[in-house]
PANU-873549 format. One record per residue (C-alpha): residue number from 1; residue in three letters; chain; x negated, z negated, y. Coordinates in Angstrom, 3 decimals. Example, Ala and Ser with C-alpha at 12.3 -4.5 7.8 and 13.67 -1.06 7.14 Angstrom:
R  num  residuo  cadena         X         Z         Y
R    1      ALA       A   -12.300    -7.800    -4.500
R    2      SER       A   -13.670    -7.140    -1.060
This chain:
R  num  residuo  cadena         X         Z         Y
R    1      UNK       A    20.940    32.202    66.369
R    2      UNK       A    19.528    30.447    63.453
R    3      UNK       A    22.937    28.837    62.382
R    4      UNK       A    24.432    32.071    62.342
R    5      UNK       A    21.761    33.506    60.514
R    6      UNK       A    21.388    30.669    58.271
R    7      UNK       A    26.018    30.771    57.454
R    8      UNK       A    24.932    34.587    56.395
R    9      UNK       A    22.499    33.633    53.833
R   10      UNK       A    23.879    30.393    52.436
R   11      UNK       A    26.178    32.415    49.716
R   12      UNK       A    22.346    33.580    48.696
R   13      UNK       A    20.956    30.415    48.856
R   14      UNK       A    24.164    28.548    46.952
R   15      UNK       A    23.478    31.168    44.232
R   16      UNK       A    19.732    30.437    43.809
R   17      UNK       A    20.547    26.776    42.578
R   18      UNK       A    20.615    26.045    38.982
R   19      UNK       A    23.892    23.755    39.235
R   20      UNK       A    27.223    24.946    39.126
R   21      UNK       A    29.262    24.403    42.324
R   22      UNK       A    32.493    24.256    42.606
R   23      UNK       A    34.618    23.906    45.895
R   24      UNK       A    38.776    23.086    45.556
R   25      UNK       A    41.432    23.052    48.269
R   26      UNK       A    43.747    19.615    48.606
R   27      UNK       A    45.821    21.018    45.393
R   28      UNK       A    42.956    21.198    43.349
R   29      UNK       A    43.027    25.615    43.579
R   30      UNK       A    39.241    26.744    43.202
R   31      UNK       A    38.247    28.348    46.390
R   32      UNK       A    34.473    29.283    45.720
R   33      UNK       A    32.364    28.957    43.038
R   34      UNK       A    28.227    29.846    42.605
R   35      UNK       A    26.797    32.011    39.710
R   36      UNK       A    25.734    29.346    37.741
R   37      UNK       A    29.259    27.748    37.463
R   38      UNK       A    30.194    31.236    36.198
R   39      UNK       A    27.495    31.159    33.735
R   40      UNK       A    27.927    27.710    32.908
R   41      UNK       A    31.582    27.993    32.031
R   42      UNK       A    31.708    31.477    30.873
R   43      UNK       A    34.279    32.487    33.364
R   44      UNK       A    33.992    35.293    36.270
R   45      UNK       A    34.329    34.367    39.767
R   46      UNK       A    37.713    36.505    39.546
R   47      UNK       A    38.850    34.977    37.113
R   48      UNK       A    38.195    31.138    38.427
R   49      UNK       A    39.306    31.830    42.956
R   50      UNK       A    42.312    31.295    42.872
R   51      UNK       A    42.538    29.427    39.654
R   52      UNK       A    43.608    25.359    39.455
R   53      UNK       A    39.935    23.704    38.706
R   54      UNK       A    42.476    22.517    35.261
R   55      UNK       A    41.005    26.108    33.589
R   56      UNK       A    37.895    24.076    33.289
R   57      UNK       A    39.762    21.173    31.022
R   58      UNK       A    36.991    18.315    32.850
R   59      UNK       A    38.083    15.354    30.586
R   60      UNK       A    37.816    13.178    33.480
R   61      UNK       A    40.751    15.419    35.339
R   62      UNK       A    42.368    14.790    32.343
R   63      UNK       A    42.416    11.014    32.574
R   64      UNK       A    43.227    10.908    36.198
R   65      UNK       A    46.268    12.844    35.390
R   66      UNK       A    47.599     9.997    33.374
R   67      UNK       A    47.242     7.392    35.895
R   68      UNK       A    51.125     6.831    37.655
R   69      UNK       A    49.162     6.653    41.535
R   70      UNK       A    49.678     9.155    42.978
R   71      UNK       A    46.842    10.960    42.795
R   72      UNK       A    46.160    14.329    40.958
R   73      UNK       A    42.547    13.378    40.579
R   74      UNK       A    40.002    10.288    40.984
R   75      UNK       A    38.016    11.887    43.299
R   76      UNK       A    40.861    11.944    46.135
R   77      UNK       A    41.493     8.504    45.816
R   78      UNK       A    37.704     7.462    46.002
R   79      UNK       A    36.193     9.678    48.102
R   80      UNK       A    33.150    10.547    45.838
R   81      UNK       A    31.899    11.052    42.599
R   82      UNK       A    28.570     9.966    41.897
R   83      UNK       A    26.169    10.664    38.466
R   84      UNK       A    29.571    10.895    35.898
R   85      UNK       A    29.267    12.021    32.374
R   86      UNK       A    31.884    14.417    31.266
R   87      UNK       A    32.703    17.358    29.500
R   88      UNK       A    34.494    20.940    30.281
R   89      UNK       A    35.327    23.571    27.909
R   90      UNK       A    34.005    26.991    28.160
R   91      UNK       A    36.384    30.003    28.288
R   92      UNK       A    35.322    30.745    24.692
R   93      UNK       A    35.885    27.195    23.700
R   94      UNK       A    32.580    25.524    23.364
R   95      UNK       A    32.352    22.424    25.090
R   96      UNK       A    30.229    21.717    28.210
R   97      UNK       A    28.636    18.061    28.425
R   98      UNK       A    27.285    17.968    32.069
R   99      UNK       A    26.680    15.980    34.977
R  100      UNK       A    29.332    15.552    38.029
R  101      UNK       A    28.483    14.561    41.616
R  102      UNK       A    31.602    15.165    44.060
R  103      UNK       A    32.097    14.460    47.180
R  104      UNK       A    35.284    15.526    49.894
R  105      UNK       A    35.256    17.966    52.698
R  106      UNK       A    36.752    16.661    56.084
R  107      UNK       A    37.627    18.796    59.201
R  108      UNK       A    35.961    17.548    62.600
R  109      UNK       A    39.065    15.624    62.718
R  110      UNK       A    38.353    13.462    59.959
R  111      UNK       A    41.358    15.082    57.516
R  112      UNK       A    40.617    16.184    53.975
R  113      UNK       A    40.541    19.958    53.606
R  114      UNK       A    39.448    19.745    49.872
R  115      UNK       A    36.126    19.022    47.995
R  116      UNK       A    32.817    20.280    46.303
R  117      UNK       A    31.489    19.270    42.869
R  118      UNK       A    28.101    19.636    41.981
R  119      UNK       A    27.832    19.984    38.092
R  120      UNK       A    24.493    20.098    35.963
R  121      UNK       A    24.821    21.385    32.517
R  122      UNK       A    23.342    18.319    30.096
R  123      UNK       A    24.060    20.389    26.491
R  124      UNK       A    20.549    21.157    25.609
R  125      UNK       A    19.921    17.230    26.436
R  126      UNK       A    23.370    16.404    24.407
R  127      UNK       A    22.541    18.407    21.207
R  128      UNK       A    18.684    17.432    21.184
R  129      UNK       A    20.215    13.788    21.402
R  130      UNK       A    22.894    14.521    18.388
R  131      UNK       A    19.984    16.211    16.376
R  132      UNK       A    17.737    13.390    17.050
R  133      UNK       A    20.536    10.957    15.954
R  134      UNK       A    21.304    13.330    12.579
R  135      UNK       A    17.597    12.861    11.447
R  136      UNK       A    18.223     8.945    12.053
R  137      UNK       A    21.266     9.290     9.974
R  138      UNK       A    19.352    11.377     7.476
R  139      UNK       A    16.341     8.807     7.371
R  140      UNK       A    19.084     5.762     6.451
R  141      UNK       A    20.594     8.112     4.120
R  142      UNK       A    19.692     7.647     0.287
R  143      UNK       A    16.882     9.625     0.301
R  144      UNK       A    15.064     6.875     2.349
R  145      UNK       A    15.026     2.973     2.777
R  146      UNK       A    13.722     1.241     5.605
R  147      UNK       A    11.928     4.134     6.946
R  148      UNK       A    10.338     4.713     3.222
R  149      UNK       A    11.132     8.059     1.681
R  150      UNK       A    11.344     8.481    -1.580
R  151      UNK       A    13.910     9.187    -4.766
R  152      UNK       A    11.235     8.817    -8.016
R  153      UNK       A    11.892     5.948    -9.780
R  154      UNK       A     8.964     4.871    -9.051
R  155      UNK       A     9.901     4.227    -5.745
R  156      UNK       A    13.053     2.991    -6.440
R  157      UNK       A    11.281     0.172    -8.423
R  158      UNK       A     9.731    -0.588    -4.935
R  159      UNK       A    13.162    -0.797    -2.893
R  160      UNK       A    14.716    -2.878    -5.504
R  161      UNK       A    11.240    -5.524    -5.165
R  162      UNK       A    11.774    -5.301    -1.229
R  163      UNK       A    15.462    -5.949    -1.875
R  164      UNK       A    14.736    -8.915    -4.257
R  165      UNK       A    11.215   -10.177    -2.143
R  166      UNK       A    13.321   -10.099     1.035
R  167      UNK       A    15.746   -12.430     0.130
R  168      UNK       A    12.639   -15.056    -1.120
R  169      UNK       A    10.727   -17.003     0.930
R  170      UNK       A     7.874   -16.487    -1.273
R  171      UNK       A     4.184   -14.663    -0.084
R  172      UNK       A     4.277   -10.935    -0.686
R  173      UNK       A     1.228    -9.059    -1.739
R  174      UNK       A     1.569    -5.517    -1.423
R  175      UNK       A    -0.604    -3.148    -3.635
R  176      UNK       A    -2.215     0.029    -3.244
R  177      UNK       A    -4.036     3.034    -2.337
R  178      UNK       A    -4.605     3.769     1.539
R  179      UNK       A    -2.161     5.653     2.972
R  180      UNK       A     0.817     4.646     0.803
R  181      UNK       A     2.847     3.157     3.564
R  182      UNK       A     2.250    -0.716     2.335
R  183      UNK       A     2.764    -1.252     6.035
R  184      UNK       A     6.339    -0.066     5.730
R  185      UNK       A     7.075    -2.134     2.642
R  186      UNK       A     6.214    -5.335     5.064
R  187      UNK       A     7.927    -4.166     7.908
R  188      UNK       A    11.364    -3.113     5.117
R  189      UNK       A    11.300    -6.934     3.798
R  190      UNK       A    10.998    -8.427     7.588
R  191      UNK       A    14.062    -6.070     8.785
R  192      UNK       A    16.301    -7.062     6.531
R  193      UNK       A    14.811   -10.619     4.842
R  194      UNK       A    16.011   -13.935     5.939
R  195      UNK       A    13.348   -14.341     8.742
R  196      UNK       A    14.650   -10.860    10.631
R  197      UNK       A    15.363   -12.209    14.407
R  198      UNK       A    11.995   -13.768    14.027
R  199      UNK       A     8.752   -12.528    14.999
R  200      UNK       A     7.142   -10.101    13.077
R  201      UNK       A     2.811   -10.439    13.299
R  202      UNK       A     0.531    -7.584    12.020
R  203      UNK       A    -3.398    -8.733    11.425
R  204      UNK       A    -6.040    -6.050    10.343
R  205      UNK       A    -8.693    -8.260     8.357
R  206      UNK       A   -11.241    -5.278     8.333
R  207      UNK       A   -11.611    -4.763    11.844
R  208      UNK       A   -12.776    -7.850    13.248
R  209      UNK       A   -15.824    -9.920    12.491
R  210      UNK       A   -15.799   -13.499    11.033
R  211      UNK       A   -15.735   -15.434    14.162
R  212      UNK       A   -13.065   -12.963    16.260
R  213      UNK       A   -10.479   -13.002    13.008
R  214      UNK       A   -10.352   -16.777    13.105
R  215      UNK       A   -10.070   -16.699    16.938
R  216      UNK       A    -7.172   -13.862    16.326
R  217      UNK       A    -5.895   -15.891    13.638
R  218      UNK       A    -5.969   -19.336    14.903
R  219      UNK       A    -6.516   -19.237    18.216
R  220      UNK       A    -8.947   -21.275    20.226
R  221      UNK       A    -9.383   -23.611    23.151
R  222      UNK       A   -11.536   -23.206    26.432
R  223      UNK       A   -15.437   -23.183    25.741
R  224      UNK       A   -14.986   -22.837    22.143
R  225      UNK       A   -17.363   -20.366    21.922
R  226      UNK       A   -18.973   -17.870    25.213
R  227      UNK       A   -16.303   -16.097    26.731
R  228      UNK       A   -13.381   -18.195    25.778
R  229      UNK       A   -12.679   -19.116    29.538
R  230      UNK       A    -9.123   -20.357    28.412
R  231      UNK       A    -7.199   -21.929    25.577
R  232      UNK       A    -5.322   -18.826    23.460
R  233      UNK       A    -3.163   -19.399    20.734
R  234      UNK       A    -3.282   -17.553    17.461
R  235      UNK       A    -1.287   -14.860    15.471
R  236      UNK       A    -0.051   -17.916    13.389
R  237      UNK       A     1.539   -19.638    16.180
R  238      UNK       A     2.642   -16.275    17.234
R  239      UNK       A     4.343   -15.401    14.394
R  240      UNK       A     5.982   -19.292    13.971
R  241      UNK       A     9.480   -18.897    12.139
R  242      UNK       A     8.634   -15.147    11.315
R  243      UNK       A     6.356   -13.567     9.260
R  244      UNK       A     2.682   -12.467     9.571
R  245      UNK       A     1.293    -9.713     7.666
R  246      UNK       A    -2.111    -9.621     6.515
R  247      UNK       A    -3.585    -6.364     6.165
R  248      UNK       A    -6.564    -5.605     4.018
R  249      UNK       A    -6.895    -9.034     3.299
R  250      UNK       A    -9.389    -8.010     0.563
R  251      UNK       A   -11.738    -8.153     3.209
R  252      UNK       A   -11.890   -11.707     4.870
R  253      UNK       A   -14.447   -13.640     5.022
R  254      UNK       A   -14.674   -16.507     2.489
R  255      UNK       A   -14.714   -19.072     4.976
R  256      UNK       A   -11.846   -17.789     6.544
R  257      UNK       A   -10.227   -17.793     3.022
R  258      UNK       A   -10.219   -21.490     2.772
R  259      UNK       A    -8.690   -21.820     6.178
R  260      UNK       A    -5.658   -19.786     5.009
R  261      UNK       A    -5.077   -21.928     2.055
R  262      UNK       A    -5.089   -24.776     4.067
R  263      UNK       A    -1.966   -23.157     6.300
R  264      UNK       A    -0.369   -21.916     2.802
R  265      UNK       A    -0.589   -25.567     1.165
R  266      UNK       A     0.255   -27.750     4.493
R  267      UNK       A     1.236   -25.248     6.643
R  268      UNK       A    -0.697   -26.193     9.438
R  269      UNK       A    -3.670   -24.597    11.982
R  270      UNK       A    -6.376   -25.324    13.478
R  271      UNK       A    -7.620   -23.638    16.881
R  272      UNK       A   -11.342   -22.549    16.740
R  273      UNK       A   -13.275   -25.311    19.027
R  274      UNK       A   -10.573   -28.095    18.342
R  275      UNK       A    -9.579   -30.611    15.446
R  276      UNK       A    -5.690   -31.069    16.260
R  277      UNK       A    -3.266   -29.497    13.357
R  278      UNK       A    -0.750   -27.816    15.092
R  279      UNK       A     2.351   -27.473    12.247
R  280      UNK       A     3.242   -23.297    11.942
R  281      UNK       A     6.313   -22.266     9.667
R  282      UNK       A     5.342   -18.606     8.669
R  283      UNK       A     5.788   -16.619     5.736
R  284      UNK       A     2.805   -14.580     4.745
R  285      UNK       A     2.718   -10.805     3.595
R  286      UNK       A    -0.576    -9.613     2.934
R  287      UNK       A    -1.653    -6.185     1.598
R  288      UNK       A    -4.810    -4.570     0.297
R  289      UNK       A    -6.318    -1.415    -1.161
R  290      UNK       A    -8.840    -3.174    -3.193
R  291      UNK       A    -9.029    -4.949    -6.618
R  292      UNK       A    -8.499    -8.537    -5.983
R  293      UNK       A    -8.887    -9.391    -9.926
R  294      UNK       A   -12.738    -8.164    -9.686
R  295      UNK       A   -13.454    -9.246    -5.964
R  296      UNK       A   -12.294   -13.081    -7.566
R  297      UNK       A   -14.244   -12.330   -10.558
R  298      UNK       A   -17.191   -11.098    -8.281
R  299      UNK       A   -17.128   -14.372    -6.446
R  300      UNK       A   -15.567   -12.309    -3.277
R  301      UNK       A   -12.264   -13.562    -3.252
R  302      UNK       A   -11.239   -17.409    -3.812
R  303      UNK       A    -9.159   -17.824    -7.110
R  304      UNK       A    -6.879   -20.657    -5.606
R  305      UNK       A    -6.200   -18.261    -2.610
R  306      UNK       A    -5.744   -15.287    -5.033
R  307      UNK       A    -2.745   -17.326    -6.925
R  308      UNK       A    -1.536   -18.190    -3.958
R  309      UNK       A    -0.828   -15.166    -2.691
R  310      UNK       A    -0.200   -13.434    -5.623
R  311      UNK       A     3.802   -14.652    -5.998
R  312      UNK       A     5.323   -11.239    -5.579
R  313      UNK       A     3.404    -7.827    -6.060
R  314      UNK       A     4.773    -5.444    -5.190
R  315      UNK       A     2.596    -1.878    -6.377
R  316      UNK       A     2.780     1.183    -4.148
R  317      UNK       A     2.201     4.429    -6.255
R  318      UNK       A    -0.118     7.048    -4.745
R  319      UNK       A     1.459    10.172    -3.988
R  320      UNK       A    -0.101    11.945    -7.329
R  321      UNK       A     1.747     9.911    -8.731
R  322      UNK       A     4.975    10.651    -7.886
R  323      UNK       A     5.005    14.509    -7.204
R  324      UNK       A     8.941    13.889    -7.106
R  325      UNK       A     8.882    12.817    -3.957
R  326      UNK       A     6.722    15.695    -2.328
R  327      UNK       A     9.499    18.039    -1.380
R  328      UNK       A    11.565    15.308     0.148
R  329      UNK       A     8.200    13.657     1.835
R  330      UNK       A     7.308    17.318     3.306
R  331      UNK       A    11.073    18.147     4.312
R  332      UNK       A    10.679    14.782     6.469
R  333      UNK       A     7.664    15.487     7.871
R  334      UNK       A     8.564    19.152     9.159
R  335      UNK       A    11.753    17.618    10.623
R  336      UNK       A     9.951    15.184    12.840
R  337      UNK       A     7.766    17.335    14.215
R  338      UNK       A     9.573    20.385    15.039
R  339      UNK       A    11.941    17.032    16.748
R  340      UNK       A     9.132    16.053    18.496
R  341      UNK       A     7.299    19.709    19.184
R  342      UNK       A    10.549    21.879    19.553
R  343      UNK       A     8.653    25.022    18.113
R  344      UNK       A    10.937    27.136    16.135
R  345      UNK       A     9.902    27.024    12.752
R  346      UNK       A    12.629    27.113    10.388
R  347      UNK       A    10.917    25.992     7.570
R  348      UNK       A     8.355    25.679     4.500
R  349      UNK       A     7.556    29.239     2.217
R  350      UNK       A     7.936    28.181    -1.122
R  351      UNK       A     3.939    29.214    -2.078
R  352      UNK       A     3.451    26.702     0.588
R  353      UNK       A     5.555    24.142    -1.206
R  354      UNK       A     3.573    24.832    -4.465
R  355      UNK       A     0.616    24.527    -3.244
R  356      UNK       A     1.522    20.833    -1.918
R  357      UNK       A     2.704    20.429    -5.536
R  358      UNK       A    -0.606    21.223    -6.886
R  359      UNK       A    -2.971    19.025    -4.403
R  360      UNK       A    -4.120    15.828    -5.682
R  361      UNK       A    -3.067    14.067    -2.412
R  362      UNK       A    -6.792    11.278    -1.778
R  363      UNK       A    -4.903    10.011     1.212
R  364      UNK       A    -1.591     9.680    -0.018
R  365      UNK       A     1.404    10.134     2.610
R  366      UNK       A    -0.599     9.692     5.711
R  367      UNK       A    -2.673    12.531     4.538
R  368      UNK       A     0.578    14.751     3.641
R  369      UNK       A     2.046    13.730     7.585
R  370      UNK       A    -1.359    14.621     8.664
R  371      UNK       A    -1.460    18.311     6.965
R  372      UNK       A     1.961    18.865     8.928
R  373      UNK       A     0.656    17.705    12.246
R  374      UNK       A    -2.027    20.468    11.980
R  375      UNK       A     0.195    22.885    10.231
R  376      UNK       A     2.474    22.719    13.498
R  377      UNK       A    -0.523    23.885    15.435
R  378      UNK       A    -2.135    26.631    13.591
R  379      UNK       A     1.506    28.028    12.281
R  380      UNK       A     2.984    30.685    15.248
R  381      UNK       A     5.619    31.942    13.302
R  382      UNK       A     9.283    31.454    11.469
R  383      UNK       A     7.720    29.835     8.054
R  384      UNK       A     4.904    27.368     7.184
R  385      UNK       A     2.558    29.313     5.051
R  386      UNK       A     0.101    28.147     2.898
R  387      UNK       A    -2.687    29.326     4.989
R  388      UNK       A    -1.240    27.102     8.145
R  389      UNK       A    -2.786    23.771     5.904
R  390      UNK       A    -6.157    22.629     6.563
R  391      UNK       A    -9.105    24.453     4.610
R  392      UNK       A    -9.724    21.148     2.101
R  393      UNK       A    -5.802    21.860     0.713
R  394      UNK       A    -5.614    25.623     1.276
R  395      UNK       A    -9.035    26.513    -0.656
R  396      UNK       A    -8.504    23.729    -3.117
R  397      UNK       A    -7.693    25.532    -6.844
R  398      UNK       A    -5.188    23.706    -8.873
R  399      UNK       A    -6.583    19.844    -8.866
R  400      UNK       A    -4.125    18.951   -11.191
R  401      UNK       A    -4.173    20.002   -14.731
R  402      UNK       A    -0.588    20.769   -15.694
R  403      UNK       A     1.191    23.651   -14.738
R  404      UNK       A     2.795    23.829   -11.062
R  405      UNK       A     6.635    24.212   -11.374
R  406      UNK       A     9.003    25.427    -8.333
R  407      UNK       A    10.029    22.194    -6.381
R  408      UNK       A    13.636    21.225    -7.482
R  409      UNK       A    15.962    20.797    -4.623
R  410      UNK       A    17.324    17.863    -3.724
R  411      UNK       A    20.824    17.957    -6.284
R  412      UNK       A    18.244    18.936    -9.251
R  413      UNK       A    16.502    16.240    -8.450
R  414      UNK       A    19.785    14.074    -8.617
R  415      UNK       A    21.019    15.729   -11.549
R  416      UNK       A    18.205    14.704   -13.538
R  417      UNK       A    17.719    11.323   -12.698
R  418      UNK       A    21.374    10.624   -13.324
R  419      UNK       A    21.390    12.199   -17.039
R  420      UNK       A    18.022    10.029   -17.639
R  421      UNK       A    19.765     6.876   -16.436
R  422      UNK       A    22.896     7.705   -18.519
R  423      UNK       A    20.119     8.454   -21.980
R  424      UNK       A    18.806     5.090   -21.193
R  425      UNK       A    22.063     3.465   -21.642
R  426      UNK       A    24.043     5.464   -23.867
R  427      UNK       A    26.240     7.174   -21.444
R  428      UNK       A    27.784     3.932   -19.969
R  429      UNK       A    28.526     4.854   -16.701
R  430      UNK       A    28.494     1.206   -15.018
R  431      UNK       A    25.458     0.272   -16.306
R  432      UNK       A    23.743     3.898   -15.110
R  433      UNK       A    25.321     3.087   -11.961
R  434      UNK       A    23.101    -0.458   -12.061
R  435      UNK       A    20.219     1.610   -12.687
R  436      UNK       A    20.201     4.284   -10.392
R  437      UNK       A    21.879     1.219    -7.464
R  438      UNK       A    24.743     3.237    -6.940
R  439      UNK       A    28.308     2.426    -7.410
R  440      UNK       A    30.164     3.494   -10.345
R  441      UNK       A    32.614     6.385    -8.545
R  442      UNK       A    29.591     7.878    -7.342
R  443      UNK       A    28.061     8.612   -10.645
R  444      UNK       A    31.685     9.613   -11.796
R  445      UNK       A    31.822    12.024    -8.831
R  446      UNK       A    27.643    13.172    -9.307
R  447      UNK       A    28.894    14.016   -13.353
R  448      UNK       A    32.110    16.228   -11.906
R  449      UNK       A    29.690    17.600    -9.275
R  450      UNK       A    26.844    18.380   -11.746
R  451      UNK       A    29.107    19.375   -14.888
R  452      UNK       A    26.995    16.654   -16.718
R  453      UNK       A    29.164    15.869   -19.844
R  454      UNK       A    28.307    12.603   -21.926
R  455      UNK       A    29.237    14.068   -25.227
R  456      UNK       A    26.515    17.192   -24.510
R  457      UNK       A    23.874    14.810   -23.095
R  458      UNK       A    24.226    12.119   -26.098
């Protein structure tokens, strides 16, 4: 009684799952289908009984068809189908990317009478996947470098250094405010430097006390101190062949000082507890937010350590300082998380835009990611408003004293750059092309796009 009951309701219960399903005859002619098939594929079940299961166009059909076997589809001459990627295309011609489990139906007998496909529609998961891969594309695009955003040419000065430092085996000091991305800049000349398959170490100097950092740093053998129950080896040796970068390295200790110029000038370590040099070949980026000059004329910082490390600065503007980038830096920021939050906002109102034109910016590009985190929360609409920042930005009046302009879009912003490269040199379009580190059809093709004519600009 229950097995007769149970053949009445399976249609019902077929048409409750979320899959499509899909069963064919020997010759491949659709002989049922479930509602979410027909949903799925934008056909009715009319339209598909009846139908060869070609109407769907599954691009794996396709390929079977071409092989001289025999057989009018794989899954006949394997038996199954297990967890394949394919696509169909709708009846109004979008494609389907999905999911395909198959599997044939025998008679008691053990003959074939045909076969049922499971199919689960994987399109959301496709385009998040292509959208996720666009922003990549959009990150390595010339609007960024390395993960750094940025089109002033104050930032360009900073991607040329990385390009320049990268290629040197010379110590790196990076420059500037917190929350400037120094971090980046390390992590841009490690990626592509000469030392790139090689380790790449990150030390915080302000977190730890004296005798942890040179324990972090160095390493240290059993009993060196209480609670060293075994011997541990050191960033340095961690980092041997690759680089280590030293963050805030304003703040270590002056003992620990001279130990780092010993492993600049003979390149060797010592673990905490023991006298045996252990030989490390590591190339040292360090970075700070404070004023070395005055922490070496304060008696803070050793001067021998300070030219030491001082080979190539590179100087990170803060963010008031290059208001340029703001609109590009914001556009960036509302991309990744609407990515990562999937709330439909569609964008930023333009009074919201001028007010992060106006804002003096204390913390620099962490703080502008940080205003968009919380914007994401409080906003429950299409737009970002101004009122959707945090009360410190939305209540601050005008910290800047020049006007606030409308933010120029993104071929403004082009245009003008390339007319103030080609006043620097006197229209010459090669050596504009130098400047602005693009190739010389490009600024032919940004003039024609741009209607820039030398003999108007000059």
């Amino acid at each position: 009684m229950f097995e007769q009951e149970l053949n009445i309701y399976w249609e019902k219960v077929v048409d409750t799952i979320k899959d499509g399903i899909m069963i064919v005859d020997t010759g491949g002619t659709i002989v049922s289908v479930n509602r979410a098939l027909e949903k799925m594929m934008g056909y009715s079940k009319d339209e598909l009984l009846g139908s060869s299961c070609a109407i769907l166009k599954c691009n794996i059909f396709e390929y079977a068809q071409q092989n001289k076997d025999g057989h009018w589809c794989v899954l006949f001459k394997t038996g199954q189908m297990s967890m394949r990627k394919c696509t169909f295309i709708r009846k109004d011609g979008k494609f389907v990317h999905a999911l395909k489990n198959a599997s044939l139906l025998k008679d008691s007998n053990g003959n074939v009478m045909g076969a049922v496909e499971t199919i689960t529609d994987l399109s959301e998961i496709t385009e998040k996947d292509y959208q996720i891969e666009a922003f990549r594309r959009e990150l390595r695009s010339e609007n960024g470098f390395h993960g750094i955003i940025g089109t002033s040419v104050a930032m360009q000065r900073v991607f040329d250094l990385i390009r320049n430092a990268a290629q040197s085996e010379a110590p790196v000091i990076i420059l500037g405010e917190s929350g400037t991305g120094k971090e980046l800049v390390a992590k841009a000349i490690h990626e592509i430097g000469l030392r790139n398959d090689k380790p790449f170490i990150k030390v915080n100097c302000a977190t730890l006390n004296e005798s942890l950092l040179e324990s972090e740093l160095f390493g240290h053998v059993k009993g060196a101190y209480t609670g060293a129950y075994k011997d541990r080896k050191g960033r340095f040796e961690a980092a041997h062949n690759g680089i280590i970068f030293l963050d805030e390295i304003g703040d270590l200790p002056l003992s620990t000082q001279v130990k780092l110029l010993r492993v600049l000038e003979e390149k060797v370590i010592e673990r905490v507890g023991d006298n045996i040099p252990i030989p490390v070949n590591v190339r040292i980026i360090s970075a700070t937010n404070r004023n070395l000059k005055r922490l070496v004329a304060e008696g803070h910082f050793r001067k021998d350590l300070y030219y030491r490390i001082n080979v190539v600065p590179i100087t990170v503007a803060p963010l008031r300082e290059r208001i340029d980038d703001i609109p590009i830096l914001a556009e960036s920021f509302f991309r990744r998380i609407r990515l990562k939050t999937d709330k439909k906002i569609v964008g930023i109102s333009n009074e919201a835009m001028r007010l992060l034109m106006s804002y003096a910016w204390p913390g620099n590009v962490r703080e502008l990611k940080g205003i968009f985190e919380y914007a994401f929360v409080t906003c429950q609409g299409a737009m970002i408003e101004s009122h959707h920042f945090p009360p410190s930005i939305y209540h601050e009046k005008n910290t800047r004293q020049e006007p606030v302009l409308p933010p120029l879009t993104k071929n403004e912003i082009k245009k003008q750059k390339l007319i103030e490269a080609l006043k620097k040199v006197g229209g010459n379009q090669t050596e504009a092309a130098k400047l602005l580190g693009i190739s010389r059809v490009t600024v032919w093709n940004q003039m024609k796009k741009f209607n820039v004519n030398p003999k108007m600009v000059f």
